[in-house]
C-alpha positions in Angstrom: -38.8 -149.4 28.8 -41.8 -147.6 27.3 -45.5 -149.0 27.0 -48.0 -148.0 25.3 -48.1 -147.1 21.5 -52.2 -146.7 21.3 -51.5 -143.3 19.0 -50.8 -145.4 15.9 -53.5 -145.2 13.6 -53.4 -147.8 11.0 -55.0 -146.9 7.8 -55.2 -143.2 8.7 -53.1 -141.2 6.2 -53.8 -142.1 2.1 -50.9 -141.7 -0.3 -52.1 -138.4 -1.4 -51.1 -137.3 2.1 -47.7 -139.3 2.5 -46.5 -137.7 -0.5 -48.2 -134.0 0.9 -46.0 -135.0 4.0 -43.1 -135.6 1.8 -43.2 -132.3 -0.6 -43.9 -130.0 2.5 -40.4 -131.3 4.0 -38.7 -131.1 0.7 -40.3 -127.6 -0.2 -40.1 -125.8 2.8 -36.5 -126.7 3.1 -35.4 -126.5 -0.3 -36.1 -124.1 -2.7 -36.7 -120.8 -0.3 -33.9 -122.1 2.3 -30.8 -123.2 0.1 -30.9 -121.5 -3.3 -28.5 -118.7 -2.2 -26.3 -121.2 -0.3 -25.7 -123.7 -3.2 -25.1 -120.4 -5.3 -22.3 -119.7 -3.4 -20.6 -122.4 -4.0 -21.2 -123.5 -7.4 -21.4 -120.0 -9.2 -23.9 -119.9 -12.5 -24.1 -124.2 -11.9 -26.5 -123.9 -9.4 -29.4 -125.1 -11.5 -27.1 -128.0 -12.5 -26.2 -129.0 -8.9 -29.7 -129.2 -7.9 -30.2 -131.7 -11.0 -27.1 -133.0 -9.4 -28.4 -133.6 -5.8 -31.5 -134.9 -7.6 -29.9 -137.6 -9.3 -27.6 -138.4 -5.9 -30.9 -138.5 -4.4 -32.6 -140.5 -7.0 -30.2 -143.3 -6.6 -30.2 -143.2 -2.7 -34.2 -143.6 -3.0 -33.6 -147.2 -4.7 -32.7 -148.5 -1.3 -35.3 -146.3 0.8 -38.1 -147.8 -1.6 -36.7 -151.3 -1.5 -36.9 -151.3 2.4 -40.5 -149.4 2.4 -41.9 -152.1 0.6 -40.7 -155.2 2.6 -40.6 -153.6 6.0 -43.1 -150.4 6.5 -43.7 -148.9 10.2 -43.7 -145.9 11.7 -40.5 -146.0 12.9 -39.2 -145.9 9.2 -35.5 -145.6 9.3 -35.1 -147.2 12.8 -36.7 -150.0 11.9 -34.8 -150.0 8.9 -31.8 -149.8 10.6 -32.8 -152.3 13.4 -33.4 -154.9 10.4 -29.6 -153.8 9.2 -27.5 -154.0 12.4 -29.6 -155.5 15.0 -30.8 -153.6 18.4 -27.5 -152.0 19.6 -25.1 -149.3 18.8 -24.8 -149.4 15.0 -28.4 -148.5 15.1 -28.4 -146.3 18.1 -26.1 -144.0 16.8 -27.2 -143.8 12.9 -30.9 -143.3 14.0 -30.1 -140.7 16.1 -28.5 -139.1 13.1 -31.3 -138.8 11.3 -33.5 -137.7 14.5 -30.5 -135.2 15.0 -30.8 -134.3 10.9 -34.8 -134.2 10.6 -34.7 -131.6 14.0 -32.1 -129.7 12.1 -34.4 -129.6 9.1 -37.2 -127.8 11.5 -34.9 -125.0 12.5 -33.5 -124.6 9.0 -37.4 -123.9 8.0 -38.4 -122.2 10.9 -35.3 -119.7 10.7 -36.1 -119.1 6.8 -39.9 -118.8 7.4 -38.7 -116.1 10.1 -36.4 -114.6 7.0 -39.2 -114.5 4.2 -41.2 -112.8 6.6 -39.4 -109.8 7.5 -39.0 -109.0 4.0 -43.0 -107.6 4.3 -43.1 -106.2 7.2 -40.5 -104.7 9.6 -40.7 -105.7 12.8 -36.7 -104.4 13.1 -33.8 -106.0 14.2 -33.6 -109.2 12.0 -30.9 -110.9 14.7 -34.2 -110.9 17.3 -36.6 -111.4 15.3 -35.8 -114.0 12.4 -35.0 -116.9 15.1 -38.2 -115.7 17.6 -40.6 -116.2 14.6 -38.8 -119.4 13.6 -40.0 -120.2 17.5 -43.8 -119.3 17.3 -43.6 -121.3 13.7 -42.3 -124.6 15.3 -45.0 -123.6 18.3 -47.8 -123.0 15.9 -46.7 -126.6 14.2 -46.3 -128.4 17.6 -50.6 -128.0 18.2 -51.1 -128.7 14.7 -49.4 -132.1 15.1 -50.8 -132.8 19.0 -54.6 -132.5 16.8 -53.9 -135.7 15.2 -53.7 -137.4 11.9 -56.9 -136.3 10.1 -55.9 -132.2 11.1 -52.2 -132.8 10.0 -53.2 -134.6 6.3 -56.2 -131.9 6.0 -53.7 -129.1 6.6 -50.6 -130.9 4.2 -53.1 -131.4 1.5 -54.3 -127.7 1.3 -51.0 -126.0 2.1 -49.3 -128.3 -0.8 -52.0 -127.4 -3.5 -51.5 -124.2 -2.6 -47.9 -123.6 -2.5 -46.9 -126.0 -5.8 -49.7 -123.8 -7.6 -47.9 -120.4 -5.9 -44.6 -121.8 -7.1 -45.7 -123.1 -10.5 -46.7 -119.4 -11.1 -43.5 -117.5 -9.8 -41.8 -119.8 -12.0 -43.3 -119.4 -15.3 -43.6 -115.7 -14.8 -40.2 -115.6 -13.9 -38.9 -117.4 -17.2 -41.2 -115.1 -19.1 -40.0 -112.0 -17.9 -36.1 -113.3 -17.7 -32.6 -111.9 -18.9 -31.0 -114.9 -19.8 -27.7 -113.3 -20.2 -27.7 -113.3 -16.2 -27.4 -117.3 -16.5 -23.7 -117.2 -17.7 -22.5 -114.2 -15.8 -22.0 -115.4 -12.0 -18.1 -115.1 -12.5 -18.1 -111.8 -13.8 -16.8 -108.7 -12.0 -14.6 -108.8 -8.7 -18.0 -110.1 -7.1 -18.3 -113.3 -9.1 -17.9 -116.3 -8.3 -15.9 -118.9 -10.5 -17.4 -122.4 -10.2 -15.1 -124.9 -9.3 -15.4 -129.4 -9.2 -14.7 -129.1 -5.3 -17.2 -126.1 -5.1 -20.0 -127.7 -7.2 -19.5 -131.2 -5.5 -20.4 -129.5 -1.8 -22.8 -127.5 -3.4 -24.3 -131.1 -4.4 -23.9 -132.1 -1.3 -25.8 -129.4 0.1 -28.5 -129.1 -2.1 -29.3 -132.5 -0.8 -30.7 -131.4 1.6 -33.5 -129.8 -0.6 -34.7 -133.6 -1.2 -34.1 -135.5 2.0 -37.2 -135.1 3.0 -38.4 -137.9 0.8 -37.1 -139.8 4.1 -40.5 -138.6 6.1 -42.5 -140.7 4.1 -41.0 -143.8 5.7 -42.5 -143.0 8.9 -45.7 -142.8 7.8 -45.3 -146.8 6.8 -47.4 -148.0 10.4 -50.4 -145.3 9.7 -50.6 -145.2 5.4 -53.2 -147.1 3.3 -51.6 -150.1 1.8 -48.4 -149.6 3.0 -46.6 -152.1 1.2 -47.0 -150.7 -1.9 -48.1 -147.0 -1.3 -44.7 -146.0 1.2 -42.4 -146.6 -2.4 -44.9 -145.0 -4.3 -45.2 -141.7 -2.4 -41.8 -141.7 -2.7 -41.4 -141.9 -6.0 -43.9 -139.0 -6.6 -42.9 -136.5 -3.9 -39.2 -136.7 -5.6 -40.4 -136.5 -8.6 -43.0 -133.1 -8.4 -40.1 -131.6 -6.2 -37.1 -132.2 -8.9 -39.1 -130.9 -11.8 -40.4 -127.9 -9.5 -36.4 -127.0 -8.1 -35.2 -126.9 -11.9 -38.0 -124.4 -13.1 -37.6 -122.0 -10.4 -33.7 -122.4 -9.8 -33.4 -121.4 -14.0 -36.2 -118.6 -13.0 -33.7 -117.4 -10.4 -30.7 -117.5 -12.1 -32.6 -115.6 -14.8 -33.8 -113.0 -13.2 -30.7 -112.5 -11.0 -26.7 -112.1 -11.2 -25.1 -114.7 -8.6 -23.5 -112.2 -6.6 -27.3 -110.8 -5.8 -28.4 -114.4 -5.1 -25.7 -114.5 -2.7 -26.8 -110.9 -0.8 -30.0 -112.1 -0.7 -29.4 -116.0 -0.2 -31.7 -115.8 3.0 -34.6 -114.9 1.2 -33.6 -115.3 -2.4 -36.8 -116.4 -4.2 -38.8 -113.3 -3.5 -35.8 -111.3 -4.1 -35.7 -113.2 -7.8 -39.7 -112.2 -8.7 -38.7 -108.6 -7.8 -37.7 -108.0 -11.3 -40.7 -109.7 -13.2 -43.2 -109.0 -10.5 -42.7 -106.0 -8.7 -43.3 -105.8 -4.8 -46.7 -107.5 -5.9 -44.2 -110.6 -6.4 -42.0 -110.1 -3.4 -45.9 -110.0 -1.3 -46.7 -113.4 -3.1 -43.2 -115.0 -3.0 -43.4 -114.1 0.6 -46.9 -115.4 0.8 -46.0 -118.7 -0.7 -43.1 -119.1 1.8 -45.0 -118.8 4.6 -47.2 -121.8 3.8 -44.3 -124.1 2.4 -42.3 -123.2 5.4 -45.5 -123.9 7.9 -46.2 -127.2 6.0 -42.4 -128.1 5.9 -42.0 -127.6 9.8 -45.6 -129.4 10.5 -44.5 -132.3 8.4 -40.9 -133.0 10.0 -42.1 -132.8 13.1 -44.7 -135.6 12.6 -42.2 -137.4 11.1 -39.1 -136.8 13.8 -41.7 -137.3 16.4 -42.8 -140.8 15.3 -38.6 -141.9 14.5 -37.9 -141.0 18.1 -41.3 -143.0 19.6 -40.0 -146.2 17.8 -36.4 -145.5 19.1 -37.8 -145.0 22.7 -39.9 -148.6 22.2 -36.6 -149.9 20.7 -34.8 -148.9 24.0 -32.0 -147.4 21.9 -32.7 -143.9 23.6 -33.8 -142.9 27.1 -37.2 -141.9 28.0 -37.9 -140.1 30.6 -42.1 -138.6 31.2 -41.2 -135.8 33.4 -44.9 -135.6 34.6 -45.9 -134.6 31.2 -49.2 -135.8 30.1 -50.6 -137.8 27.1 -48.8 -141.0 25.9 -45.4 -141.1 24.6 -46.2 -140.2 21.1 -47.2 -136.8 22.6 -44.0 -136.7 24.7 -41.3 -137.5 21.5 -43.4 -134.2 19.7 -42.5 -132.0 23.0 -38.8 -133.3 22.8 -38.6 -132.5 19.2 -40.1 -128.8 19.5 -38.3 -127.6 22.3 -34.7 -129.2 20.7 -35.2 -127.9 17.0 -36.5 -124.4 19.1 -32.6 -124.6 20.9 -31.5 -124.7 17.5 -33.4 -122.2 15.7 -32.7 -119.5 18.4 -28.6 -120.3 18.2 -27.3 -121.2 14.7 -27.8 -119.0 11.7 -28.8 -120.8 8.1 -25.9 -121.5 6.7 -24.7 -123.4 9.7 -27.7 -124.9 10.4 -27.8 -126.7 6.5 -23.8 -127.4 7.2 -25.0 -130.3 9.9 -27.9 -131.4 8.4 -25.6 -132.3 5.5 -23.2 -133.8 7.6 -25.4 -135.7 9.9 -27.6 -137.2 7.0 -25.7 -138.0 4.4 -23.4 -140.0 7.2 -26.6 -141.9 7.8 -27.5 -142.9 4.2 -24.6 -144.1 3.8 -25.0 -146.9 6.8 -28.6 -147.1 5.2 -26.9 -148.0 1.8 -24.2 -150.8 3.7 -26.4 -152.3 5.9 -29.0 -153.3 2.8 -26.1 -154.2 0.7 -24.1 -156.5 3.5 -26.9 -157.6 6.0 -30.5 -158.1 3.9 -28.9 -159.3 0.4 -30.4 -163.0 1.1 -34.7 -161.2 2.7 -34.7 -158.2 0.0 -34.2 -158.5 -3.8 -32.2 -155.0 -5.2 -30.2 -154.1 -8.0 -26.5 -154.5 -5.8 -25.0 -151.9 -8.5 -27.8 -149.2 -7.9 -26.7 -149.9 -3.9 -22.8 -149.3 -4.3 -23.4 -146.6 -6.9 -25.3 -144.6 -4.2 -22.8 -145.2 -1.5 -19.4 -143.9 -3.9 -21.9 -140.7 -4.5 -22.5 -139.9 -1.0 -19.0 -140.2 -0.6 -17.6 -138.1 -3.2 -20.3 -135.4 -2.2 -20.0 -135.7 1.4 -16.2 -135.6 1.3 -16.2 -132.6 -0.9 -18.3 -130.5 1.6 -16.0 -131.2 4.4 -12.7 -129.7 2.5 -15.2 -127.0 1.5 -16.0 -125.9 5.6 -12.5 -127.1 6.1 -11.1 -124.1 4.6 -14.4 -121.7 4.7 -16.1 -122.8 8.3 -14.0 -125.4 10.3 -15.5 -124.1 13.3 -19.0 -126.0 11.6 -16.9 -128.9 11.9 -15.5 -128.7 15.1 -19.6 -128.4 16.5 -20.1 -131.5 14.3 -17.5 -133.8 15.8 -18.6 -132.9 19.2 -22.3 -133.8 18.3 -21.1 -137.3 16.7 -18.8 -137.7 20.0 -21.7 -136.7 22.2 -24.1 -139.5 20.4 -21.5 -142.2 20.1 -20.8 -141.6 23.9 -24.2 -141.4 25.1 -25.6 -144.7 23.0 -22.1 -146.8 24.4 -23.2 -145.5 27.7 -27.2 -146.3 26.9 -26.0 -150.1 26.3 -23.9 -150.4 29.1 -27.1 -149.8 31.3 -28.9 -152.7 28.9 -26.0 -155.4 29.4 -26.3 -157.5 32.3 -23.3 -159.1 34.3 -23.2 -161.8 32.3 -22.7 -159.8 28.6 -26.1 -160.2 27.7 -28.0 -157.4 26.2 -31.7 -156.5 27.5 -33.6 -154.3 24.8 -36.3 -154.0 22.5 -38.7 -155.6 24.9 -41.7 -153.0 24.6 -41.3 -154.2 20.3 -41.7 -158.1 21.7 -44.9 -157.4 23.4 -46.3 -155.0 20.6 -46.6 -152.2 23.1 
């Protein structure tokens, strides 16, 4: 068991810079790293399936909000969790999920910020050099966070004003300058794509992925101002600038480009979209932009991450181990979480990177959703229809992604069943080594003693 847990700084972090936390997640992950993968697979409904995912999403926040408000921490969905199922398995395994989820989120930044960058200067190979700029991102990102709270809200704050005004810009110029006639003509020619319910429904599904980082803001529950209230709030607000910014730009995208050329350039799709309105001027500030939401994006999840696996380590639900590292174990958990989502970054490309972020975290909302509706319906007053209506959503959407790799990239599939079996097997084993010889379980104790 783990002592010590003097890096927690109550008070430290306003709402202004929860929900700064919250949009540089949701940015840096969304809009630059997922527009030309959703196109793929919903065709000229793109824009709709991001409205889609944002209504999916809206309905999943209900329970996130509900949970902020009568149980904040640092530990966010651990803790939530831990309320839900109790210390054990159940908990184990579905926080390590979203550990598993948020780390995939940093490599699916750091890989795009890698992508947007190479579209300025030419450095050559992009097999090399996309992934090994992903790495001095998440490195870059790793000293911001070891600087503390007040460096990490300072540099969220600035790098979100910065990067919603950038956007808000492409956007309106790109509707401006637009030829709407490319918004109904993804299916043409042999290189079209025809939209289809399976197709849009993973494309939903995937597109998720552009708002999960509203999930960040839960960790920040043991360090925010008035955490009771201001946790649901920043929610609220981060998913609300972030939907209203994704439906601008993704109409300013499909304006200004056919599908198929969305699709060629899905890597780096916004600054191929202000091409056509903006010149190379607008690829140099699309790419410009990108930089900062992709920094702020990686910076964020990895405070966040960082803090979900310090509460699981106190919770005993995961092994810690100091490895004559220095610094307490808040500063450990950040090492962990560079040098994991830095495995990832250098060996899985974007697409397959999003593919198990979907997977993992939409498997973990849904546990999220059942454990408030089943286990807290008597300490936590909520709407029970809002609840089961988010559950039957991440079902439908999650179900239709899998028959979509099924058939496209079961290989994606294959890595994700080992990575569930790997969890599920290592947590069984992690309680085993918690249970004495008489059955009883032993964990959680640094949480008894407030360490």
């Amino acid at each position: 068991m783990v002592s010590g847990s003097d890096d927690e700084e109550p008070g430290s972090l306003t709402l202004g810079g929860a929900v700064s936390l919250g949009t540089g997640v949701m940015i840096g992950a969304g809009i630059f790293a997922l527009t030309g993968q959703v196109a793929e697979l919903a065709g000229d409904l793109f824009p709709v399936a991001l409205v889609a995912a944002a209504l999916v999403v809206a309905a999943s926040a209900y329970s996130y909000v509900k949970l902020s408000n009568s149980m904040p921490s640092s530990g966010g969905i651990a803790m939530f969790l831990k309320e839900e199922y109790g210390l054990g398995l159940a908990t184990g395994v579905f926080s390590v999920f979203m550990y598993v989820s948020m780390v995939i989120n940093e490599s699916l930044v750091a890989r795009t910020f890698g992508s947007y960058v190479l579209q300025v200067v030419d450095l050559g190979s992009a097999t090399f050099w996309v992934p090994a700029l992903g790495v001095v991102l998440l490195a870059v990102a790793f000293v911001v966070n070891l600087s503390g709270n007040a460096i990490v809200q300072v540099a969220e704050g600035s790098m979100a004003a910065v990067k919603v005004a950038g956007l808000a810009v492409l956007a309106v110029g790109g509707l401006w300058f637009a030829e709407w006639a490319n918004l109904t003509n993804g299916s043409d020619g042999p290189d079209g794509v025809s939209p289809t319910i399976t197709g849009f429904l993973a494309a939903t599904a995937l597109a998720i992925l552009a708002y999960k980082g509203f999930t960040t803001i839960t960790n920040s529950g043991g360090e925010i101002v008035d955490p009771h209230r201001n946790v649901g709030r920043a929610i609220v607000i981060a998913l609300a600038i972030c939907s209203l910014l994704y439906l601008i730009l993704a109409i300013a995208v499909a304006a200004n480009l056919r599908v198929p050329e969305i699709i060629a350039a899905q890597d780096y799709a916004l600054a191929e979209a202000a091409r056509p309105a903006f010149g190379d001027a607008g690829v140099w500030i699309t790419v410009g932009v990108a930089i900062i939401a992709t920094a702020s994006g990686v910076i964020a999840s990895i405070f966040a991450a960082s803090r979900m696996l310090a509460m699981l380590t106190k919770m005993d639900e995961v092994p810690h181990r100091h490895l004559g590292l220095p610094g307490t174990v808040r500063t450990h958990t950040t090492i962990y979480t560079v040098a994991l989502a830095m495995l990832l970054t250098v060996f899985f490309d974007l697409k397959r990177i999003a593919a198990l972020g979907a997977i993992f975290y939409l498997i973990m909302d849904i546990a999220i959703h059942w454990g408030l509706l089943r286990r807290l319906q008597n300490r936590i007053e909520f709407r029970a229809g809002i609840v089961v209506l988010a559950i039957v959503l991440d079902v439908v959407v999650l179900g239709a992604f899998l028959w979509i790799k099924a058939s496209s990239d079961a290989l994606i599939l294959v890595v994700a069943a080992v990575g569930i079996g790997a969890i599920v097997g290592g947590e069984l084993w992690l309680m085993r080594s918690h249970t004495d010889d008489e059955g009883n379980m032993h964990m959680g104790g640094d949480l008894e003693h407030g360490t």
